[in-house]
C-alpha positions in Angstrom: 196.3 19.8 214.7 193.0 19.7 213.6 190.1 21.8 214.6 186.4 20.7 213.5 185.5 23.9 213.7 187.2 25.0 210.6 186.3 23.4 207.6 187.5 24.3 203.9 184.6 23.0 201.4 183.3 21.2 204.1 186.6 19.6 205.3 188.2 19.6 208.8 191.4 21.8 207.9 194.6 20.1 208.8 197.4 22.7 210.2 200.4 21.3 208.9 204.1 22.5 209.7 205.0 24.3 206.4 207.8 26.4 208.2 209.6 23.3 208.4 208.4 21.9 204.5 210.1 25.6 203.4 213.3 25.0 205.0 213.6 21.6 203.3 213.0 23.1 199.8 215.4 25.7 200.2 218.4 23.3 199.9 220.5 23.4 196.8 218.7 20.6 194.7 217.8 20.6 191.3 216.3 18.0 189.3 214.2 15.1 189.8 215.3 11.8 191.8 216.1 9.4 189.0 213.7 6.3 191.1 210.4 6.0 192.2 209.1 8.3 194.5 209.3 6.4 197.5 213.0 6.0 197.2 213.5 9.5 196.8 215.5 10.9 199.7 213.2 13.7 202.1 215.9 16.7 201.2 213.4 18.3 198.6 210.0 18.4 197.2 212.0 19.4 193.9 212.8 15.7 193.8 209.7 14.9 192.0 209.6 17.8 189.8 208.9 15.8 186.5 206.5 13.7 188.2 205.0 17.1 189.3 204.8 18.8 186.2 203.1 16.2 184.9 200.4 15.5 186.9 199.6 19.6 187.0 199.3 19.3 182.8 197.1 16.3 183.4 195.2 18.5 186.2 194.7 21.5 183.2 193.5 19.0 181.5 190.8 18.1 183.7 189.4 21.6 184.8 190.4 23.6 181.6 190.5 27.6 182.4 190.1 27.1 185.9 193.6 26.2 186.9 196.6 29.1 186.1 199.9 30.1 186.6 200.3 33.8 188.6 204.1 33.9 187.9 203.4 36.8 185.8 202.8 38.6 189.0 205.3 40.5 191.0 206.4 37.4 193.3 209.8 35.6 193.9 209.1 31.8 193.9 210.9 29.5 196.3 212.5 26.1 193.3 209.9 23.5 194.5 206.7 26.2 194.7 204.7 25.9 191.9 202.7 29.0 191.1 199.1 27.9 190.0 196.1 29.1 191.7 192.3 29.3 190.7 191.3 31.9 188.8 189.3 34.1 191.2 192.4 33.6 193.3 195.0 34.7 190.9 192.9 37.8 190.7 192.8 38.9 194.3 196.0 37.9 195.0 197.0 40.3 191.9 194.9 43.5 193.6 196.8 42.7 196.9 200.4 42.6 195.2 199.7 45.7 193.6 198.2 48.0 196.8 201.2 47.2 198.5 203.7 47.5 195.7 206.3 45.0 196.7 207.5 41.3 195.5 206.3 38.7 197.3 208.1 35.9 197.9 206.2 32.8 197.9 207.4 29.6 199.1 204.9 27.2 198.5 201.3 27.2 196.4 200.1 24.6 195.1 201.4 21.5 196.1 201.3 18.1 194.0 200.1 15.5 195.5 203.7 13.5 195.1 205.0 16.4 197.0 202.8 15.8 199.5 203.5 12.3 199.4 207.0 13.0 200.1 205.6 14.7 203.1 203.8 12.1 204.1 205.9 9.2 204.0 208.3 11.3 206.3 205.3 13.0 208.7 207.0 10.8 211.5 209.6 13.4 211.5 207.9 16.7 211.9 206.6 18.4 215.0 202.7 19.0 213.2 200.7 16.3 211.6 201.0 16.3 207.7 197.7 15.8 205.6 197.8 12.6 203.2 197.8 13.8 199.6 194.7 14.7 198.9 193.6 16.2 202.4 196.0 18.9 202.6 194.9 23.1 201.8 197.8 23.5 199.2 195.7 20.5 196.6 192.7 22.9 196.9 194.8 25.9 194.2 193.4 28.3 196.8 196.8 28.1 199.3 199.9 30.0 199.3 202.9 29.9 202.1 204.8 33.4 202.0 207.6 35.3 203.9 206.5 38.7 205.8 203.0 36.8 206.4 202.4 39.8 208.9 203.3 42.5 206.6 201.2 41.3 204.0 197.9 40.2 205.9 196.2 43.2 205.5 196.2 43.3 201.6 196.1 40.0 201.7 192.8 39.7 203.8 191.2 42.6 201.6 190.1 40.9 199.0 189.5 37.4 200.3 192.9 36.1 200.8 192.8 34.8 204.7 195.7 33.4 207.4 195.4 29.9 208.8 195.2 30.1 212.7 198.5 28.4 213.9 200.1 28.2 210.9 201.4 31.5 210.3 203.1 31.9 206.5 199.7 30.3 205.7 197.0 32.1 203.2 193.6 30.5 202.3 191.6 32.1 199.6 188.1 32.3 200.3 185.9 33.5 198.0 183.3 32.9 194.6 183.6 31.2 192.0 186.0 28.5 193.2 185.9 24.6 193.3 187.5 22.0 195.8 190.5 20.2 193.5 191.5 18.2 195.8 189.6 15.0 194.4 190.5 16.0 190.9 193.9 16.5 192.2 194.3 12.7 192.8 192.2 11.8 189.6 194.9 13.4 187.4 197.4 11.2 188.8 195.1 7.9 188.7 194.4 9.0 185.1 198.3 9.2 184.4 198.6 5.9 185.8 196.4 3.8 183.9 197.6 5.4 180.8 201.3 4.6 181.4 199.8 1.2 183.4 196.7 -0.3 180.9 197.3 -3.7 182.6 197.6 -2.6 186.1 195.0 0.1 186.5 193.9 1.6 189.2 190.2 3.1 190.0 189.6 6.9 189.1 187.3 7.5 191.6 189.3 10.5 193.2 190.3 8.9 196.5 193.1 8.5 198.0 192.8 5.1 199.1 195.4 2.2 199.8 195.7 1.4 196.0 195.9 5.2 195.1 199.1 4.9 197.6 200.4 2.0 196.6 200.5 3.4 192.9 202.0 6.8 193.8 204.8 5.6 195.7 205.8 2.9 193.0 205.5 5.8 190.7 209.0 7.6 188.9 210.1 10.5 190.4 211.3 12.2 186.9 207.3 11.4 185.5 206.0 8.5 183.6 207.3 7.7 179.6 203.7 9.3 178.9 202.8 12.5 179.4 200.1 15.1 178.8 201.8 17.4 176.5 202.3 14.3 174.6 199.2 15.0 173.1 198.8 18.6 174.2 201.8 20.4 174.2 202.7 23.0 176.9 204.7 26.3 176.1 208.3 26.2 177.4 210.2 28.6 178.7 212.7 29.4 181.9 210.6 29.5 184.6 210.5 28.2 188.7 210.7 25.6 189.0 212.7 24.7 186.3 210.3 23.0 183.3 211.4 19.2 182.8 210.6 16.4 181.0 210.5 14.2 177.6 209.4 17.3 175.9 212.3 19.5 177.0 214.6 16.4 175.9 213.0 16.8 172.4 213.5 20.3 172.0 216.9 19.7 173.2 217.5 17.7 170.8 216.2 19.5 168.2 217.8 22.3 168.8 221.3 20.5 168.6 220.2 18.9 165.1 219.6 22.7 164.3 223.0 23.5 165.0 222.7 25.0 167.9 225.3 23.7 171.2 222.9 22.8 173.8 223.1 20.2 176.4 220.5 17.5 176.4 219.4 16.6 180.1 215.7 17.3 179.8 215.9 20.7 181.8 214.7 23.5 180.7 217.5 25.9 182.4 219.3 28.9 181.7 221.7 27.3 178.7 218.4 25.8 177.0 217.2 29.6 177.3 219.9 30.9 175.7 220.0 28.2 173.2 216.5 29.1 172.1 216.5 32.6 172.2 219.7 32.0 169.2 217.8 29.4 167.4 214.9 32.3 167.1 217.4 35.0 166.2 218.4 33.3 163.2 215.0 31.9 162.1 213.6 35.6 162.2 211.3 35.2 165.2 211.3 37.0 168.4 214.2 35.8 170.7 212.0 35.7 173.8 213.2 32.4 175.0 209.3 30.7 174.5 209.0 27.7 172.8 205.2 28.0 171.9 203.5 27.1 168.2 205.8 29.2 165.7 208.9 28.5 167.2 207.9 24.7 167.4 207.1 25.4 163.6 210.1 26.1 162.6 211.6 22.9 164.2 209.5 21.2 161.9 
């Protein structure tokens, strides 16, 4: 439901049924659907992982040292949760992982706006409304779904970290120094668009509108041939969920040009880890697995 009376930057918050999101992204699926996203089957939000990834780079890209990963904390993350929050929010969340001293296990963070388009397109079939991408807490980088919400609340709450009423694995961060992403959230992928689509653009005003929509569901599920790290390279490395993509392909590929037996499927999983971690062994570098500037050097 929503309730007027509680706004997030302004904006009616939308309780939407995330217990039921979790259970669907803890089936056994890998990989992105190999369509566009609205052929994609409603068994995971992992579905449109490439597509994902992509529009998080293209996000960075946007609000530059804003937007971070906190899977350097102690947390367990659910395959379709990706672990980027704002900075202030990385922080508390940080202080309230360490006063209790356990892992937390995260199921969902933020939350792409295909993801949520997934949701969307299937809203008919869940018990609570489902915000339209754009509109839902998880594009704002200040949400997190976890398990043992109750057990946690108090650290949680502490330093600024707060439960949605009605939704219960549900945590808003409320604090300074933070910005509303949801606008910019849908102006990374109208920005992706019209660079893979230069004679079918769409506008980039940040709205979800009709021809916003139109565009995302007509868009690949595995990403567009054009990426973000095509110009700005990301670091790879194992992580949840699994990193995927042209670039991974490439590295793949170099890696079996280097000798190296590694399959070449654009996932960055535990055989491409291995694979890298040898091709750094005999190169002299540090076999941590990271594909980042020296190792990409070396590729050369």
């Amino acid at each position: 439901m929503t309730d007027s009376s509680d706004l997030l930057f302004d904006q009616p918050v939308i309780v939407e049924a995330c217990e039921e999101f979790v259970q669907r992204d803890r089936l056994e699926v890998r990989g992105s659907f190999p369509g566009l996203l609205k052929d994609a089957p409603m068994s995971s939000t992992v579905v449109v992982n490439g597509l994902s990834q992509q529009l998080i780079s293209q996000l960075q890209l946007i609000v530059p040292d804003t937007f971070v990963s906190f899977d350097d904390l102690n947390v367990d993350l659910l395959d379709a949760a990706f672990p980027y929050v704002q900075c202030p929010a990385k922080q508390a969340l940080q202080k309230a992982i360490q006063d209790r001293g356990q892992t937390m296990q995260v199921n969902s963070a933020y939350r792409t706006i295909a993801q949520q388009m997934l949701l969307y397109n299937d809203r008919f079939n869940n018990s609570n409304p489902v915000a339209a991408p754009g509109a839902s807490n998880h594009q704002t980088g200040l949400a997190i779904d976890i398990e043992d919400a109750t057990g946690w609340e108090v650290y949680l709450m502490r330093y600024g970290w707060n439960p949605l009423p009605g939704d219960p694995p549900h945590f808003d961060y409320q604090g300074d120094g933070t910005i509303d992403l949801r606008s910019q959230s849908i102006l990374a992928f109208q920005q992706l668009w019209n660079q893979n689509n230069p004679h079918a653009k769409i506008s980039e005003d940040g709205d979800f509108g009709t021809q916003t929509e139109d565009a995302l569901n007509r868009s690949p599920a595995p990403g567009f041939s054009k990426a973000p790290w095509d110009d700005k390279p990301r670091t790879l490395r194992l992580a949840v969920p699994r990193m995927e993509g042209s670039d991974v392909l490439l590295l793949q590929e170099s890696l079996k040009k280097a000798g190296i037996v590694v399959g070449a499927d654009g996932e960055f999983g535990p055989g491409t880890d291995k694979a890298v971690k040898e091709f750094q062994q005999k190169k002299g570098l540090k076999p941590d697995g990271i594909v980042g500037l020296k190792t990409r050097e070396q590729m050369a």
